[in-house]
MARVEXZA-932209 format. One record per residue: x, y, z of N, C-alpha, C, O, CB in turn; residue in three letters. Coordinates in steps of 0.001 Angstrom, whole numbers, padded with zeros to 6 digits, always signed. Glycine has a CB too. Example, Ala and Ser with C-alpha at 12.3 -4.5 7.8 and 13.67 -1.06 7.14 Angstrom:
<atoms>
+013190-005690+007800+012300-004500+007800+013200-003300+007800+014236-003319+008465+011308-004473+009046ALA +012850-002250+007080+013670-001060+007140+012900+000030+007870+013409+001138+008039+014084-000598+005725SER 
</atoms>
This chain:
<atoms>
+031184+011413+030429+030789+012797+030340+030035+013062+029040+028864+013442+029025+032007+013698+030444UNK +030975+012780+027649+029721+013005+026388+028425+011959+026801+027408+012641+026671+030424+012444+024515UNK +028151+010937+027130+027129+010228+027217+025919+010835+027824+024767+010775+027396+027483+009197+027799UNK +026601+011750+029464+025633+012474+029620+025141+013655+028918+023997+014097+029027+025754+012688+030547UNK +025895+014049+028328+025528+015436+027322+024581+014642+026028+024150+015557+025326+027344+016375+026515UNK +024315+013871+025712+024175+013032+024946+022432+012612+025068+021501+012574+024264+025285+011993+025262UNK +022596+012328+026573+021618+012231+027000+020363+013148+027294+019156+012960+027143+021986+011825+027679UNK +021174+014310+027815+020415+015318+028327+020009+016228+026955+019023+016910+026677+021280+016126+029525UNK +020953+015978+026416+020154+017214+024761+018913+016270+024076+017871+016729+023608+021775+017549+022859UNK +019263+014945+024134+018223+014530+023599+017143+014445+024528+016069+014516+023931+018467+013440+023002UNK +017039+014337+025586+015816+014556+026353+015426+015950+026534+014384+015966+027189+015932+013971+027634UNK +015734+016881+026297+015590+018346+025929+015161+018661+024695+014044+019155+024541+016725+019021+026049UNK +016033+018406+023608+015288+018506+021804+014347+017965+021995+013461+018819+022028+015932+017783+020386UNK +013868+016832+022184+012860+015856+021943+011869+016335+022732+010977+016998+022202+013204+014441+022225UNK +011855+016154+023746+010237+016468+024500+010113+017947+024683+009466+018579+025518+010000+015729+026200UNK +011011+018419+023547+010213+020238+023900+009508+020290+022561+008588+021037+022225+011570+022011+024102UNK +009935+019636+022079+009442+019673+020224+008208+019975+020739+007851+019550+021838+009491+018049+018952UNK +007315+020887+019830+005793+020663+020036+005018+019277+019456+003998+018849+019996+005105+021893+019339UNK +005749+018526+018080+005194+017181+018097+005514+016327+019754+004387+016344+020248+005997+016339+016683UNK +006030+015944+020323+005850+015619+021753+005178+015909+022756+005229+017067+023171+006543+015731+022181UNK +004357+014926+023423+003281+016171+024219+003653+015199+025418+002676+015418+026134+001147+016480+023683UNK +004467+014206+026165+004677+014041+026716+005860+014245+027712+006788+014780+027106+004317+013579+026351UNK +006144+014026+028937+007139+014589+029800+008006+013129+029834+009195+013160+030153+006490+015280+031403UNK +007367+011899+029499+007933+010453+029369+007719+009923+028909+006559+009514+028871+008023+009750+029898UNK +009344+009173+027644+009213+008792+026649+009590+007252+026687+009917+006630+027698+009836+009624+025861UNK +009497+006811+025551+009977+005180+025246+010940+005419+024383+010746+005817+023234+008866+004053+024557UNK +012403+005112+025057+013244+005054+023683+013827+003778+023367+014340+003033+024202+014418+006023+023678UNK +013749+003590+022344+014630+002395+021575+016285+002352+021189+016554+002538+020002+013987+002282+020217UNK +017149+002170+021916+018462+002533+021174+018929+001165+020465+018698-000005+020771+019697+003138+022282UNK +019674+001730+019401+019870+000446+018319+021869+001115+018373+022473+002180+018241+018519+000623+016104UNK +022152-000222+018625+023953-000024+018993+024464-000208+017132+023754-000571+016194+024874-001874+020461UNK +025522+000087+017129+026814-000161+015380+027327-001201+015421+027204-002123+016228+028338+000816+015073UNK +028122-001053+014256+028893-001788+013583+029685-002641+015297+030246-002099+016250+029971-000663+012320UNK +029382-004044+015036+030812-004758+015733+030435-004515+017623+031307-004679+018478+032713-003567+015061UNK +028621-004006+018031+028847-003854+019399+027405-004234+019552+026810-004912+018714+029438-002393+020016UNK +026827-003740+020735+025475-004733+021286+024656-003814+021911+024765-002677+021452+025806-006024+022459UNK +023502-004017+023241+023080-003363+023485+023666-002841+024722+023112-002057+025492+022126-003661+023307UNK +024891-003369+024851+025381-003366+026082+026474-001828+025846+026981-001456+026905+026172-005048+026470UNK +026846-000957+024575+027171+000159+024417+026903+000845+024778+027647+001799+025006+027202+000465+023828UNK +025017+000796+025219+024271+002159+025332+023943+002364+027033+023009+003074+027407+022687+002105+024304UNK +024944+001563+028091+024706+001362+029407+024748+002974+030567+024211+003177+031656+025920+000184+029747UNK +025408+003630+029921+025395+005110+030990+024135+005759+029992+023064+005873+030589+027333+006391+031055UNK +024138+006165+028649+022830+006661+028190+021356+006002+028639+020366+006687+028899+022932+006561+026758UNK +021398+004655+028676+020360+004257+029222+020073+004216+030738+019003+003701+031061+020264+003228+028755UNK +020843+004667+031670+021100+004721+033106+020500+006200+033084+019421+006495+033598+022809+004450+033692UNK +021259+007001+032487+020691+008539+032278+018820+008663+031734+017767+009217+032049+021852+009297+030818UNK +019151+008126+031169+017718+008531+030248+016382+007916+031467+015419+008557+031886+017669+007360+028237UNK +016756+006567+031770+016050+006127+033241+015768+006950+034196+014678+007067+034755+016751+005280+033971UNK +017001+007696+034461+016959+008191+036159+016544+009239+035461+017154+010164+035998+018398+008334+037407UNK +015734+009811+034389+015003+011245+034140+013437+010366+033964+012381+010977+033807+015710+012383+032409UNK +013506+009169+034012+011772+009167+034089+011502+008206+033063+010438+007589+033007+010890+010735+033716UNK +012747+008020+031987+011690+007549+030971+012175+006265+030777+013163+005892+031410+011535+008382+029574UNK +011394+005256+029676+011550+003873+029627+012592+003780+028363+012625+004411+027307+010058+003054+029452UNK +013343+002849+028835+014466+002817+028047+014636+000487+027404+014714-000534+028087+016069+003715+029469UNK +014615+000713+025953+015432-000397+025621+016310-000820+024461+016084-000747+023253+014752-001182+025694UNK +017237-001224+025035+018489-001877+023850+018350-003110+023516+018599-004216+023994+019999-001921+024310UNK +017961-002734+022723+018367-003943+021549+019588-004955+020844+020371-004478+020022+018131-003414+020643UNK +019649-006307+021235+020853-006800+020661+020620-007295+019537+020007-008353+019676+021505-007677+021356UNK +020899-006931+018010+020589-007445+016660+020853-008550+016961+021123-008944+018096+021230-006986+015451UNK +020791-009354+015699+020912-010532+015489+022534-011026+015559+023176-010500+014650+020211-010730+014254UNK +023102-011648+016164+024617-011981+016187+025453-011123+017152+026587-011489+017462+025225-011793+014757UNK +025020-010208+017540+025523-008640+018076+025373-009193+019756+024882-010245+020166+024182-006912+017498UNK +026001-008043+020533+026097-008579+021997+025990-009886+022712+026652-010916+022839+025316-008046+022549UNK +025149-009510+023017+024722-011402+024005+024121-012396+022997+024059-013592+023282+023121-011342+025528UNK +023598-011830+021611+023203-012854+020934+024123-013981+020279+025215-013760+019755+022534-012312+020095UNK +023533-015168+020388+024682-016111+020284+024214-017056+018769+024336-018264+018569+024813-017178+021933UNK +023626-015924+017813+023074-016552+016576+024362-016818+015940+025223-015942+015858+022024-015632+015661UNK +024509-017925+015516+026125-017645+014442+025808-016858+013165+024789-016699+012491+026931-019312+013732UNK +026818-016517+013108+026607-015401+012397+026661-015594+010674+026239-014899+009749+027659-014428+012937UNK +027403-016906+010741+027207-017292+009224+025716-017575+008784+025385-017551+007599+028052-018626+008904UNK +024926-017817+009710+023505-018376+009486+022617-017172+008589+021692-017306+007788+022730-018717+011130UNK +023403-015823+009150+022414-014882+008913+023226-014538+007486+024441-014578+007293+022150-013598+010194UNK +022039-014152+006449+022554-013833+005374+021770-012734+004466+021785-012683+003236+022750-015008+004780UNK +021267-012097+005119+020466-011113+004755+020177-009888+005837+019823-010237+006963+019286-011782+004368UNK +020331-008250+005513+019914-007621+006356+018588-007939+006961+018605-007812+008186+020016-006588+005945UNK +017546-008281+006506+016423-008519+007164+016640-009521+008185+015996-009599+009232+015425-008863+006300UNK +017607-010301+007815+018009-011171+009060+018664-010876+010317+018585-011166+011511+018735-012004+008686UNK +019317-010202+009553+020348-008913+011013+018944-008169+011697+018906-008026+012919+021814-006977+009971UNK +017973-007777+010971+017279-006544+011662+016356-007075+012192+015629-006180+012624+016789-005400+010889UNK +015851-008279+012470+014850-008967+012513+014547-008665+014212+013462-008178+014532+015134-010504+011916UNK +015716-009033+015392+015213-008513+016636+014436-007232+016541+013251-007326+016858+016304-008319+017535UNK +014955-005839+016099+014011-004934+016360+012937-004765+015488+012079-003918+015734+014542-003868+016507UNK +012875-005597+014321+011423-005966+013700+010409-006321+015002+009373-005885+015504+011555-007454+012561UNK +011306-007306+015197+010204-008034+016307+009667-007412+017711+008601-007634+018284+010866-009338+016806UNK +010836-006492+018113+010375-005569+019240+009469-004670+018800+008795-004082+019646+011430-004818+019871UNK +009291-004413+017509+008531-002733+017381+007322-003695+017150+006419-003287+017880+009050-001246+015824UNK +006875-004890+016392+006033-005871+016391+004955-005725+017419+003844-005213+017281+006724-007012+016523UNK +005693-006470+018858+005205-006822+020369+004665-005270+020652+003723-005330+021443+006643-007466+021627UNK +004955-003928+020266+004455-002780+020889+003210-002857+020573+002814-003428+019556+005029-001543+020558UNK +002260-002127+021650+000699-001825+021172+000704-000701+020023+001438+000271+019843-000299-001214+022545UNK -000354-001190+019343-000632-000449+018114-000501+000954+018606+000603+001206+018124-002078-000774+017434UNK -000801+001870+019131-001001+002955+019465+000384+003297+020119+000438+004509+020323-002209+003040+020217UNK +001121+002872+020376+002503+002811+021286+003303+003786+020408+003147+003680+019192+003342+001119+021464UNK +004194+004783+020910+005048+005393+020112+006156+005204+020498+006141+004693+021618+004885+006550+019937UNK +007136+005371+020109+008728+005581+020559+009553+006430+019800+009205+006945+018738+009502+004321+020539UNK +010946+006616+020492+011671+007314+020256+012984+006754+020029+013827+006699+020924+011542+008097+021015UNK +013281+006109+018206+014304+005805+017899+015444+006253+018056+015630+007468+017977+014216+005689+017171UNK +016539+005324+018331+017844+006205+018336+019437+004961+017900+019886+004086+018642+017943+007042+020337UNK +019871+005296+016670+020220+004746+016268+022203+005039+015969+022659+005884+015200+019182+004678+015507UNK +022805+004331+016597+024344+005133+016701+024843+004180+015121+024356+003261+014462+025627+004658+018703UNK +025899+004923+015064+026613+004553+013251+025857+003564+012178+024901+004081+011601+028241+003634+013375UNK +026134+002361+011881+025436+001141+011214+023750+001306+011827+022780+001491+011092+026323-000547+011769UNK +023701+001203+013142+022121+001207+013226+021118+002415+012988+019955+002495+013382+021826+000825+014514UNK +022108+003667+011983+021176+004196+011547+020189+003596+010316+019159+004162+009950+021712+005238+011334UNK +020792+002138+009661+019900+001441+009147+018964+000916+009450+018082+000917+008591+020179+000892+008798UNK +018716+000352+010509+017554-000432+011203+016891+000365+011596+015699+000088+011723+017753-001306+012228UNK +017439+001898+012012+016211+003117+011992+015251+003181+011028+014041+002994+011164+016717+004452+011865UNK +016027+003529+009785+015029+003836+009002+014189+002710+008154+013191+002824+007442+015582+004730+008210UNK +015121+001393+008575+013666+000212+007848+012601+000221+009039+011424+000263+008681+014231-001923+007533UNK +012901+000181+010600+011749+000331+011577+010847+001353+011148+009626+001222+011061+012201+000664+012970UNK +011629+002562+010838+010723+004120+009970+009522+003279+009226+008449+003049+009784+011959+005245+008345UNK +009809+002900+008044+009316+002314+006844+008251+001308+007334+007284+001164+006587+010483+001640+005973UNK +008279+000667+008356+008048-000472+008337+006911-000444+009732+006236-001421+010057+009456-001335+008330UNK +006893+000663+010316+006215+001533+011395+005899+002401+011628+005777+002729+012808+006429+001664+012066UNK +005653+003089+010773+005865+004857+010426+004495+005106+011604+004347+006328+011635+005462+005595+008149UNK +003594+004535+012437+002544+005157+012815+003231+004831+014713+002776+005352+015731+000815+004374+012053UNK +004352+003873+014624+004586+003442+016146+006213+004834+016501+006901+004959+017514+005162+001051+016220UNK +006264+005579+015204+007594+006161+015780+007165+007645+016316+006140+008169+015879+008898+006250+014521UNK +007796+008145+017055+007071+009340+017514+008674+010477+016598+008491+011499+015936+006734+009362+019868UNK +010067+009819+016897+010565+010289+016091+011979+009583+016201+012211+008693+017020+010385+011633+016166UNK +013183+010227+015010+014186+009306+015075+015435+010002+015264+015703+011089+014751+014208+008470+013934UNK +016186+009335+016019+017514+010036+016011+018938+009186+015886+019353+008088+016255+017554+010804+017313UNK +019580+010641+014953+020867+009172+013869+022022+010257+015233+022276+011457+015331+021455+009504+010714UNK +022352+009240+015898+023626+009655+016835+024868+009028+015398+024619+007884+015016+023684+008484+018910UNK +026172+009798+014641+027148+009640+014037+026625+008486+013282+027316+007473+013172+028322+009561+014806UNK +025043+008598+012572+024855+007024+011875+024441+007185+010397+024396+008312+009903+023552+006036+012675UNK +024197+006299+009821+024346+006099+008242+022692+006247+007919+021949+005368+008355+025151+004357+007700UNK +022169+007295+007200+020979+007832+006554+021040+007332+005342+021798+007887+004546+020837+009270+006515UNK +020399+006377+004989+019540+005669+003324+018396+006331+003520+017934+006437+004656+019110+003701+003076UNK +017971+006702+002767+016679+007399+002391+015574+005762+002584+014546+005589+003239+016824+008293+000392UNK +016132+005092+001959+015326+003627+002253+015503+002409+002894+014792+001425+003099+015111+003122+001349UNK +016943+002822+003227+017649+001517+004026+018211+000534+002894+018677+000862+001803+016426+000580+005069UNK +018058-000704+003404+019267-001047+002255+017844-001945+001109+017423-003071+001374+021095-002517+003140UNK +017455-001284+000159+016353-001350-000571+017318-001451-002287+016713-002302-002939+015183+000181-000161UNK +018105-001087-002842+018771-001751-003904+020185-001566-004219+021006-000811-003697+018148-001475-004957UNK +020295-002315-005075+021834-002032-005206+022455-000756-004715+023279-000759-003801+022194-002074-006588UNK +022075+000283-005298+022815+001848-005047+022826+002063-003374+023813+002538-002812+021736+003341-005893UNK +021561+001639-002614+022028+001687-001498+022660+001071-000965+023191+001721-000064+021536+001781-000966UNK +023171-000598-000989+023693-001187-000526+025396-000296-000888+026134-000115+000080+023184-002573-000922UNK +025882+000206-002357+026970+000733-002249+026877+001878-001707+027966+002421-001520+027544+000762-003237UNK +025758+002586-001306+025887+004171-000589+026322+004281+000795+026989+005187+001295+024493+004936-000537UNK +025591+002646+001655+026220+002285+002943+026924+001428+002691+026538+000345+003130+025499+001922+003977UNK +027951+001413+002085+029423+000732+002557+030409+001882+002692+030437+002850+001931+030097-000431+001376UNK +031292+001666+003831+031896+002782+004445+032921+002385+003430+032732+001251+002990+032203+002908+006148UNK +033914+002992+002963+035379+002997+002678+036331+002543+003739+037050+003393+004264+035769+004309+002334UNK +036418+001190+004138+037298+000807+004522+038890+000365+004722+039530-000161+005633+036883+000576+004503UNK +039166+000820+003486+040543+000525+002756+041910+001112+003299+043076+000781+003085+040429+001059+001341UNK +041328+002132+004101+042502+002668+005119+042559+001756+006648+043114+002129+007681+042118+004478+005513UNK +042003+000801+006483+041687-000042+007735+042753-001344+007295+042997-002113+008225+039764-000515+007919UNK +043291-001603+006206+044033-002692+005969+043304-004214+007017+042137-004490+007294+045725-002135+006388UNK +044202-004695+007253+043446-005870+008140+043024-005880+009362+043281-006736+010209+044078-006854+008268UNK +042201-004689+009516+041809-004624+010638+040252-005360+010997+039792-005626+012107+041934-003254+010854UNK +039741-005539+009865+038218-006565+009530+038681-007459+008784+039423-007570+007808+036831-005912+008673UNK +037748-008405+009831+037872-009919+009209+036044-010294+008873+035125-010365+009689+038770-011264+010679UNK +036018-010461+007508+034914-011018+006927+034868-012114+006902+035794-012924+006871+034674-010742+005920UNK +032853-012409+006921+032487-013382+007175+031786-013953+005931+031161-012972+005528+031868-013257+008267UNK +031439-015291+004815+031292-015397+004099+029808-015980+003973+029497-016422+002866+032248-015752+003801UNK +028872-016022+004991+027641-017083+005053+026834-017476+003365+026249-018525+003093+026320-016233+006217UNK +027018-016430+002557+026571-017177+001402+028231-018459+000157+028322-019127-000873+025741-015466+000362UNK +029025-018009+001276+030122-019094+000395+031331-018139+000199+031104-016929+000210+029476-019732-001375UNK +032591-018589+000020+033572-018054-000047+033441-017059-001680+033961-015946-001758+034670-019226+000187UNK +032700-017674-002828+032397-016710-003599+031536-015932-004353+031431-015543-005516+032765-016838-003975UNK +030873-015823-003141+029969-014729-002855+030050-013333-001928+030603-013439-000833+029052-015364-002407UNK +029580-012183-002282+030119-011343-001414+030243-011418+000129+029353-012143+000572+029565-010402-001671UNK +030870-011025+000884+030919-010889+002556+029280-010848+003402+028424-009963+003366+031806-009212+002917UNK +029281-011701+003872+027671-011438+004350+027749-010887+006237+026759-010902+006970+026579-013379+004129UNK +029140-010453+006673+029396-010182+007920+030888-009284+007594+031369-009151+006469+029440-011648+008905UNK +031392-008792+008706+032420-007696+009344+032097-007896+010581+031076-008023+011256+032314-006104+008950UNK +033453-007891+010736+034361-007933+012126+035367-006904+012756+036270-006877+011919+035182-008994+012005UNK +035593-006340+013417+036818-005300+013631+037475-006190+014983+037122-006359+016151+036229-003343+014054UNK +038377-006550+014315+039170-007522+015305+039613-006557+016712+039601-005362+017008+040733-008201+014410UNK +039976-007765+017318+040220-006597+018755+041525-006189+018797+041484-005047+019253+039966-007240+020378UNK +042250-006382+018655+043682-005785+018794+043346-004200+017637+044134-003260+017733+045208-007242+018059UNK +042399-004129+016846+042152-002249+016218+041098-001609+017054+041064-000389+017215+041430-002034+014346UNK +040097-002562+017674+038918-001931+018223+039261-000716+018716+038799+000313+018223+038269-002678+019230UNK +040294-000707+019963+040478+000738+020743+040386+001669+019210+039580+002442+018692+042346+000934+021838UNK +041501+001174+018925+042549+002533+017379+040836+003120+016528+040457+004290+016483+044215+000924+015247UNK +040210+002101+016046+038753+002207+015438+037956+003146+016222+037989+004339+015923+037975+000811+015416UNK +037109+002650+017381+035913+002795+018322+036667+004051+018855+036808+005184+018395+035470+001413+019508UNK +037201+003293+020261+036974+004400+021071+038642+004925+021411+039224+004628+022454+035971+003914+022492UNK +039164+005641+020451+040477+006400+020758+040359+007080+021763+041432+007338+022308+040964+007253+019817UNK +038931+007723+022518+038962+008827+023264+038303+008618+023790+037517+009509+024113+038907+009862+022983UNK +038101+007065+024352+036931+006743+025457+037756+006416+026615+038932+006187+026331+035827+005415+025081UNK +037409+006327+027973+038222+005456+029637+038347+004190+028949+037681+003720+028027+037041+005197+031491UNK +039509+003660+029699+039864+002453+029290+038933+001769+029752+038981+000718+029113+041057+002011+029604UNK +037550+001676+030963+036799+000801+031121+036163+000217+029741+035736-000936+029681+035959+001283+032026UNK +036141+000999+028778+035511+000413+027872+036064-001393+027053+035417-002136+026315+035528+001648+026948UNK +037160-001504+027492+037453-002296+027364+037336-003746+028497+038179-004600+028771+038312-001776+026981UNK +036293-003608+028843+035600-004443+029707+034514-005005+028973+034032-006089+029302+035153-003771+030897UNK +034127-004394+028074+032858-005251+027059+033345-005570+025626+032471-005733+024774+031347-004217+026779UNK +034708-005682+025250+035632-005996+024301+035029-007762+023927+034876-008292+022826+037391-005755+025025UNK +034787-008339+025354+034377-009813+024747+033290-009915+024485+033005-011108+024580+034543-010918+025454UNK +032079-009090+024062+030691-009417+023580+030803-008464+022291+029743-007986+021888+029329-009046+024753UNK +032034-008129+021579+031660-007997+020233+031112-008853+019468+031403-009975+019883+032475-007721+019653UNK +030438-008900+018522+030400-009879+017896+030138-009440+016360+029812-008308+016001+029482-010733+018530UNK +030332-010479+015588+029975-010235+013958+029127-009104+013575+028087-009016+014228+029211-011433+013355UNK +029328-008190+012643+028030-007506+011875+027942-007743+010636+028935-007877+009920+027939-006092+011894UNK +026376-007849+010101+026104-008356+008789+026123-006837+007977+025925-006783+006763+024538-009323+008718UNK 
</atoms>
């Protein structure tokens, strides 16, 4: 039920805007912390059956991707699939970002990094850097306070045990308690394609 409400306001805000001059859009959804593209399956079912072109993105390590995850050791490495999707678009191509919690980062480096392919962006409950993760201060501005989570993340070390965490995990036995306290239990049908986030 929120998914469709979810759906339908943003296809309402968006193509009434007067920057929008179209009735059908291209959206990009970029999934969070610890999930894939496989989160965004009734929004992207919705957003379809109104007309418009819809794609999810699996970061690097995230859903079906089967990169190990120690390999990756840099956000640019995490963000690199939708580097590469906004890449393959025709120059003239616009879209309509949409980015839930953690992937409000990869919004705004795609922003930065495409500013002429975005038509516009939207942070569904997600994390706004003015630059994305561009220096120290941002890297501590997006780190959530986790400390009321006790062991509920298990970090991943790809630059060495002493070096900082180059991945997070939200193990599954917290996922429900974390994610979705107030989602149908179907959701726990895509519990096995979590995977690592950098």
């Amino acid at each position: 039920m929120g998914e469709e409400v979810l759906a339908k306001e943003m296809t309402k805000n968006l193509l009434s805007s007067s920057s929008i001059k179209t009735t059908s859009a291209h959206f990009i959804l970029v999934h969070g912390v610890s999930h894939g593209a496989w989160c965004w399956y009734k929004v992207r079912t919705l957003l379809e059956s109104s007309g418009h072109t819809v794609t999810c993105v699996d970061l690097k390590a995230s859903g079906i991707d089967r990169t190990n995850v120690d390999s990756i050791t840099s956000f640019q490495d995490y963000n690199q699939p939708l580097v590469d999707l906004m890449s393959s678009l025709p120059h003239q191509h616009k879209v309509i970002l949409v980015g839930h919690s953690a992937g409000g980062i990869s919004v705004t480096d795609a922003i930065h990094k495409f500013p002429h392919k975005i038509e516009a962006a939207v942070y569904v409950a997600a994390s706004m850097l003015n630059l994305g993760f561009q220096t120290d201060q941002d890297l501590k501005d997006g780190a959530p306070d986790i400390s009321e989570l006790g062991d509920a993340i298990e970090f991943g070390f790809g630059l060495g045990v002493e070096q900082p965490p180059t991945s997070a995990f939200v193990k599954q036995q917290s996922q429900r308690q974390i994610f979705y306290q107030l989602s149908p239990i179907e959701v726990n049908l895509f519990t096995p394609t979590f995977r690592y986030q950098t």
